[in-house]
N, CA, C and O of each residue as an XYZ file, in Angstrom:
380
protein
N       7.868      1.389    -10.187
C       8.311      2.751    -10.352
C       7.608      3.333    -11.563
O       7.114      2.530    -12.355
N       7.507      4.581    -11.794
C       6.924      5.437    -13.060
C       7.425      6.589    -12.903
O       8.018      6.908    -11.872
N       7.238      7.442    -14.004
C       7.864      8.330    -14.645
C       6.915      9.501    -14.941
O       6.434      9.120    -16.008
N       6.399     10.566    -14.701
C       5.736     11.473    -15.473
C       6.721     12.366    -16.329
O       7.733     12.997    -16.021
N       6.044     12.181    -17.520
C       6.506     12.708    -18.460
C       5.891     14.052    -18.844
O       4.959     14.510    -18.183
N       6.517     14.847    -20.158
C       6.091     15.689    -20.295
C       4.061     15.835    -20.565
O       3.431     16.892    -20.535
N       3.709     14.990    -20.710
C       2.474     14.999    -20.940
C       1.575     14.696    -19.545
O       0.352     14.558    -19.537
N       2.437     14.625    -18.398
C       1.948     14.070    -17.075
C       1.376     13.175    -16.871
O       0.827     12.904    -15.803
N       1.393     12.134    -18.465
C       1.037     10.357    -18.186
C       1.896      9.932    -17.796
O       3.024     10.282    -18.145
N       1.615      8.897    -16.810
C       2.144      8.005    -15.636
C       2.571      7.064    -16.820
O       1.744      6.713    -17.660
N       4.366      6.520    -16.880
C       4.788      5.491    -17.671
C       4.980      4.637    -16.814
O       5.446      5.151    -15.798
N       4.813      3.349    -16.725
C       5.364      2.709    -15.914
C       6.762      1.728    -16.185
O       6.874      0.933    -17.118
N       7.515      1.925    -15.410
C       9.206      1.332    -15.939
C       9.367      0.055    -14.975
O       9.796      0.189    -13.829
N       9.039     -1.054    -15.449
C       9.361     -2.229    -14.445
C      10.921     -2.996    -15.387
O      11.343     -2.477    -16.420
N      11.443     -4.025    -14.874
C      12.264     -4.672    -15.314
C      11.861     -5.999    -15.843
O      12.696     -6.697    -16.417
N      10.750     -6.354    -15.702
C       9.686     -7.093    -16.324
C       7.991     -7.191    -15.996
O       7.429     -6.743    -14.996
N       7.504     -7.752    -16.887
C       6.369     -8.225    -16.247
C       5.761     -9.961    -15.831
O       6.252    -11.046    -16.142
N       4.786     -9.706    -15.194
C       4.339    -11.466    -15.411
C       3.374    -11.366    -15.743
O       2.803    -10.289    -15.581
N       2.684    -12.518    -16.413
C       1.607    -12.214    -17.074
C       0.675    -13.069    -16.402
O       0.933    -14.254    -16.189
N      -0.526    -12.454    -16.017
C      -1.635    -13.811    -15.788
C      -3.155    -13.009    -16.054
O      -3.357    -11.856    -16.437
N      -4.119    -14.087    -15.693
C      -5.375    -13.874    -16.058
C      -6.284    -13.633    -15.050
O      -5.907    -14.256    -14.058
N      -7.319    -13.016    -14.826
C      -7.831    -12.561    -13.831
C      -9.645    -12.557    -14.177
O     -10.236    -11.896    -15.031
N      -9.952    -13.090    -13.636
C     -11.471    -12.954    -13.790
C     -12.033    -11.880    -12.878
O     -11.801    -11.768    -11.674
N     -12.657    -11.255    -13.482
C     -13.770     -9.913    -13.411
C     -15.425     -9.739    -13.552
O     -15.806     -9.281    -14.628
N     -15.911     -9.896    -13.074
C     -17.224     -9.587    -13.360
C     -17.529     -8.590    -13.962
O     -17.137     -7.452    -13.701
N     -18.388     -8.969    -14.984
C     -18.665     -8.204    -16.262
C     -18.736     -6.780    -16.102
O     -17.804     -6.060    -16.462
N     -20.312     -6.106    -15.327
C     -19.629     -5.084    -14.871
C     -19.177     -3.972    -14.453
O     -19.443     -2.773    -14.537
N     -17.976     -5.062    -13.696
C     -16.791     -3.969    -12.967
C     -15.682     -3.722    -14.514
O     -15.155     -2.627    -14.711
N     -15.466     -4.986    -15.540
C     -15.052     -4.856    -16.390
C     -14.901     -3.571    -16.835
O     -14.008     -2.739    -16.680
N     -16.577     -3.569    -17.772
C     -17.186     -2.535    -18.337
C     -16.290     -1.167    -17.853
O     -15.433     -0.592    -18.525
N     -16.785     -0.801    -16.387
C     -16.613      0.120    -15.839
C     -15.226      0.524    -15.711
O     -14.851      1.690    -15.588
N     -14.544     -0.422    -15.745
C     -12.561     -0.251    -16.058
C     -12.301      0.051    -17.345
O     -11.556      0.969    -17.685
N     -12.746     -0.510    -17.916
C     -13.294     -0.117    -19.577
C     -13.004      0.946    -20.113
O     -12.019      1.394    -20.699
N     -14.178      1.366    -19.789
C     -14.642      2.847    -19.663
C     -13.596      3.549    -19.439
O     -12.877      4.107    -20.268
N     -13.490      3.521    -18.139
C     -12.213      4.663    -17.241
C     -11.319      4.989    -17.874
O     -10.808      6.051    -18.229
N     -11.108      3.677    -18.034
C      -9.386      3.843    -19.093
C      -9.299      4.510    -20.136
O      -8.487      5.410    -20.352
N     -10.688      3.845    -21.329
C     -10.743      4.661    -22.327
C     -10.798      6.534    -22.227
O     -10.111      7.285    -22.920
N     -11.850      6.973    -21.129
C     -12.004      8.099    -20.660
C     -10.824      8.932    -20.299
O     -10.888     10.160    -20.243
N      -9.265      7.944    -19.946
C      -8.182      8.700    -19.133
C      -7.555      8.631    -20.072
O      -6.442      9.028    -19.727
N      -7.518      8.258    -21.554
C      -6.573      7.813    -22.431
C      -5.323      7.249    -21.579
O      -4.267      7.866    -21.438
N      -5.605      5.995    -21.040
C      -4.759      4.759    -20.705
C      -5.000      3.648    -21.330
O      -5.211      3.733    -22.540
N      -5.035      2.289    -20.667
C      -5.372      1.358    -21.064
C      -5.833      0.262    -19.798
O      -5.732      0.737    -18.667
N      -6.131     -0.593    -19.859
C      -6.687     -1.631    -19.261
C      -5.411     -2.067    -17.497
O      -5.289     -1.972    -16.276
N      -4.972     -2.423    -18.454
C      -3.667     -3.017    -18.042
C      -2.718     -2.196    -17.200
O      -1.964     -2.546    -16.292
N      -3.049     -0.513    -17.967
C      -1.948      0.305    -16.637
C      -2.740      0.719    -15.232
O      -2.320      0.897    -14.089
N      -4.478      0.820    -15.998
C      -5.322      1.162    -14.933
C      -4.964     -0.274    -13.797
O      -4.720      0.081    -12.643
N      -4.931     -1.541    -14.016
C      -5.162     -2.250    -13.012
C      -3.716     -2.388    -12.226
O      -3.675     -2.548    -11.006
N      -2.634     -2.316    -12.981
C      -1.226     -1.573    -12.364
C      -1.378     -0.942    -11.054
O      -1.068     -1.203     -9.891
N      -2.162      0.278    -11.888
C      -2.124      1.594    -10.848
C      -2.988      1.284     -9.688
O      -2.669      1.623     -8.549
N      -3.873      0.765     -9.910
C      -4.732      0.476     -8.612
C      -4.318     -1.183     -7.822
O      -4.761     -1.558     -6.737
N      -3.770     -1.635     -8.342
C      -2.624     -2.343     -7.087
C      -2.010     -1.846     -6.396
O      -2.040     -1.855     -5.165
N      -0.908     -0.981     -7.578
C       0.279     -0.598     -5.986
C      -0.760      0.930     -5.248
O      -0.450      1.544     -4.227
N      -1.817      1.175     -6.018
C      -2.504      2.033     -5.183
C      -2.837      1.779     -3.622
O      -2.388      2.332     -2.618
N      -4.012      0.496     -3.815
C      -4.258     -0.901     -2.848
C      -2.997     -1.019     -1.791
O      -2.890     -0.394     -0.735
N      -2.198     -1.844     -2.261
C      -1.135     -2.195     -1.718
C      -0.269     -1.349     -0.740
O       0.269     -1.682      0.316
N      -0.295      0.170     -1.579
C       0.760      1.278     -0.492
C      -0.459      1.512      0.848
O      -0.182      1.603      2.044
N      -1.719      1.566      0.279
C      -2.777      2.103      1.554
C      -2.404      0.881      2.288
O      -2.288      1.059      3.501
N      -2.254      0.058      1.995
C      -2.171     -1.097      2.998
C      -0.717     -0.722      3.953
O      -0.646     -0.670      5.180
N       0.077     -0.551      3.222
C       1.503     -0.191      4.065
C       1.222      0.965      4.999
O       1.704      0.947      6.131
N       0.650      1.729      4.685
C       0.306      2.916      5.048
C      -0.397      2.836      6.365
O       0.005      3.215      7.466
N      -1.699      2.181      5.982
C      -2.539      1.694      7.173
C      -1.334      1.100      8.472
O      -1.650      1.171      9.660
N      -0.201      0.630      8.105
C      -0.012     -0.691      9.185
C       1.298      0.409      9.761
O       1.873      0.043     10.786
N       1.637      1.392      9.277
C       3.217      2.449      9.456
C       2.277      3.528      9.725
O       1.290      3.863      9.070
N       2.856      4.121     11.037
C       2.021      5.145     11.197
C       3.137      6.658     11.250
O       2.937      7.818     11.612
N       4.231      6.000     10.746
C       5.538      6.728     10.863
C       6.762      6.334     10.721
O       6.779      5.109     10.600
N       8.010      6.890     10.669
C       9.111      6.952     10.480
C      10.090      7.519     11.520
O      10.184      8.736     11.677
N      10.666      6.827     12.081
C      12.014      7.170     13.629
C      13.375      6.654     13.805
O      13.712      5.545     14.219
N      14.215      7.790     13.364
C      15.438      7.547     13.033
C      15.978      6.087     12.076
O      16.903      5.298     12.267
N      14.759      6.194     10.826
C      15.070      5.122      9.665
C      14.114      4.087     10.462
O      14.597      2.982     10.215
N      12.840      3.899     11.410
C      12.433      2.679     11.670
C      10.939      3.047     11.450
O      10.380      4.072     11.843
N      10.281      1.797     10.595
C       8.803      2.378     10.974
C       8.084      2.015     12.075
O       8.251      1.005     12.758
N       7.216      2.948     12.232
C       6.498      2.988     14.130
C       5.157      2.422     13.434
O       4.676      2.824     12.375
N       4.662      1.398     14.269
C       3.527      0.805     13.830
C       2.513      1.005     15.147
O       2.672      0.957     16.367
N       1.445      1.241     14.295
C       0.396      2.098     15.428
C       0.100      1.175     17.102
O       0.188     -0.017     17.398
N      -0.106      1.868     17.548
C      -0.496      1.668     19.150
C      -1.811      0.586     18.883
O      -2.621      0.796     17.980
N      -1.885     -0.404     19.650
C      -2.628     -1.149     20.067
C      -3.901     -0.882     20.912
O      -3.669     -0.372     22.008
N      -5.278     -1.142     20.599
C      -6.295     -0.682     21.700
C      -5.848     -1.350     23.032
O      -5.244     -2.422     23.065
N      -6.010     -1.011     23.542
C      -6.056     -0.919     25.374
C      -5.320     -0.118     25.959
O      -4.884      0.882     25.389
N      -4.940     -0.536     27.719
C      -3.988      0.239     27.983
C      -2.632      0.571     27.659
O      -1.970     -0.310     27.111
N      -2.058      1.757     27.911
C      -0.494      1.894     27.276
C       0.002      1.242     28.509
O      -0.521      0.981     29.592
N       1.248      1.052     27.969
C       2.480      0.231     28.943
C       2.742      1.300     29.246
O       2.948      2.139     28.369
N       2.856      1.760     31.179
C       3.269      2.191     31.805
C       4.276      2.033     32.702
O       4.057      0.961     33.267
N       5.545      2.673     33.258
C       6.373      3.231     34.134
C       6.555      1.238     34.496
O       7.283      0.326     34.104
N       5.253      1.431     35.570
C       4.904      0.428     36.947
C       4.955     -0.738     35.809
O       5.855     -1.576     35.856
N       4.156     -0.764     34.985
C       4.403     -2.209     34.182
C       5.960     -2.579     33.939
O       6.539     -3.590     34.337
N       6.532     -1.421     33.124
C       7.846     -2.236     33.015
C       8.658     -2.504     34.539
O       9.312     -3.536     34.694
N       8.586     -1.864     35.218
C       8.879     -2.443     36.691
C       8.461     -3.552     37.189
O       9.202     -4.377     37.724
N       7.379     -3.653     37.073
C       6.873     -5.203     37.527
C       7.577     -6.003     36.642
O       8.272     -6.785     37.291
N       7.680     -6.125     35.676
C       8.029     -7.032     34.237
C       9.740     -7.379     34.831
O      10.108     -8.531     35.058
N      10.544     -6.292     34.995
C      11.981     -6.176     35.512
C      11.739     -7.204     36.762
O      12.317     -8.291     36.760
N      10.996     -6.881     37.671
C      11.471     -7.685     39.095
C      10.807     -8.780     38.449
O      11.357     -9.861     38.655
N       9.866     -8.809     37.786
C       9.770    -10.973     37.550
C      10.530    -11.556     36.897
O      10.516    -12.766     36.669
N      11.593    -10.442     36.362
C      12.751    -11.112     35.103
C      13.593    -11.151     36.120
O      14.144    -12.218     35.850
N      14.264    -10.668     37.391
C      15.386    -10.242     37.785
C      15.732     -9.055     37.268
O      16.592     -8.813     38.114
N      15.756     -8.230     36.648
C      16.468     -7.552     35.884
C      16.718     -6.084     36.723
O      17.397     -5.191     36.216
């Protein structure tokens, strides 16, 4: 979760963190570096932000919507299930 504040920097409010180490090639380093310094952030919120950035496109990609509280996950290439399919499907079940 985060917060914009009056200054419209992104705070970020977790209930903790974990800490670990991450190897980077030099650089992409650099270039995070940079950014951060350039956005007056820091290292650490830039790579924050571009996780759950990452991460929501990923949710995003796989939910192509919302229906009565359920997410609809996109249609499959080929044909759609038609009428006659679920009919056939019924008489090989009994149903």
């Amino acid at each position: 979760m985060f917060l914009d504040g009056e200054t419209g920097i992104r705070e970020y409010i977790f209930p903790y963190y974990m800490k670990t180490t991450i190897d980077l090639p030099e650089p992409l380093y650099k270039k995070a570096r940079i950014h951060a310094v350039e956005h007056a952030t820091t290292l650490r919120a830039l790579v924050i932000e571009s996780l759950q950035k990452h991460l929501q496109a990923q949710i995003s990609n796989s939910v192509t919507g919302v229906r009565n509280g359920v997410p609809l996950l996109p249609l499959r290439k080929g044909s759609p299930l038609t009428e006659g399919d679920l009919n056939r499907l019924r008489d090989e079940l009994g149903i």
